[in-house]
C-alpha positions as CSV (number, residue, x, y, z in Angstrom):
1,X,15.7,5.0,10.1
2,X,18.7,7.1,9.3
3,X,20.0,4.6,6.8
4,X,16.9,4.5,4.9
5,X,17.2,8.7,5.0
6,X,20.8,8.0,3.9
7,X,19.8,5.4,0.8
8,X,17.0,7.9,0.3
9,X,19.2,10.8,-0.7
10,X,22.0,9.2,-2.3
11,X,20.1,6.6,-4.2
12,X,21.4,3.1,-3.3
13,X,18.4,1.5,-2.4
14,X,18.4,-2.2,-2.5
15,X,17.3,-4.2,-5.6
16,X,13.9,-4.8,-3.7
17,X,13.8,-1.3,-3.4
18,X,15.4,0.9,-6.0
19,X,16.2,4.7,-5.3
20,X,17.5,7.2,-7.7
21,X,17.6,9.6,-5.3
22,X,17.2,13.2,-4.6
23,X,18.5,14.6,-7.8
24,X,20.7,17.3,-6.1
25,X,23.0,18.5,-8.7
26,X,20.4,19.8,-10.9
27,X,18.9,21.6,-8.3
28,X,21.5,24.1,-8.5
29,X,20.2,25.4,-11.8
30,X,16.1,25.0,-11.1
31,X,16.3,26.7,-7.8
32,X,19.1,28.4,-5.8
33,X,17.3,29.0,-3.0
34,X,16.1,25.2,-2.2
35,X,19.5,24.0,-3.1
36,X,21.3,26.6,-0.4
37,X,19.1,24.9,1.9
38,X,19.8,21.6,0.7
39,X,23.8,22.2,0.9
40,X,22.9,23.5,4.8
41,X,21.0,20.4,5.8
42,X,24.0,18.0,4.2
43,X,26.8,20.4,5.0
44,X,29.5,19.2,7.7
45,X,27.7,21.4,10.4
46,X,24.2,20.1,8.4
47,X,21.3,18.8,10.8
48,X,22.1,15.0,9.2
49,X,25.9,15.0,10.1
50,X,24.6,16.3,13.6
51,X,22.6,13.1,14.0
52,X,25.4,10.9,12.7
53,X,27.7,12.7,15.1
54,X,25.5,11.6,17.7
55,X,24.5,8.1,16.6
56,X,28.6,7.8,16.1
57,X,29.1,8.4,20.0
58,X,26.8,5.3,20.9
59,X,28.5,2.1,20.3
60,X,25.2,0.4,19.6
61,X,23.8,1.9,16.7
62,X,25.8,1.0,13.9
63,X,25.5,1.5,10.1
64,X,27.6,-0.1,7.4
65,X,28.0,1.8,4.3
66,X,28.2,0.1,0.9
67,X,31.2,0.8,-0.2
68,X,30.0,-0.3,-3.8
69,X,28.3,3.4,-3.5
70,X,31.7,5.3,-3.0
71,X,33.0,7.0,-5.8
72,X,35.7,5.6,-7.8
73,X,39.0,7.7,-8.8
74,X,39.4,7.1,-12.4
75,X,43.4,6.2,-11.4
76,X,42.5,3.4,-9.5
77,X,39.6,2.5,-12.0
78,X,42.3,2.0,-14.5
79,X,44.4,0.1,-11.9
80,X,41.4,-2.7,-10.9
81,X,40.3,-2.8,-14.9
């Protein structure tokens, strides 16, 4: 469940499934109050970090995150290109 809340967020769905995600940097300018409360849920101390820090501590649950979704640095973009 928590990596399809995960994919769900961030949009990287699968091709079978494609996710844009939740749209969270515009949020900011629609509405403060729901993007505060956005920022608390995915915060370090957030109720979804909780969870991972938990799921982190049992060595059966594991979840491998695609590191095609990490951001690039443009320095080492220019380095790989």
């Amino acid at each position: 469940m928590l990596p399809l809340i995960i994919e769900s967020i961030f949009g990287f769905g699968t091709a079978a499934v494609p996710s844009h995600g939740w749209c969270i940097g515009p949020l900011a300018y629609i509405n403060q109050s729901e993007f505060d409360i956005l920022c608390h849920l995915l915060g370090p101390e957030g109720s979804l970090l909780q969870v991972v820090y938990k799921l982190a501590a049992d060595s059966s649950c594991r979840y491998e995150f695609p590191t095609t979704c990490l951001p690039v640095c443009p320095s080492v973009a220019d380095k790989i290109a």
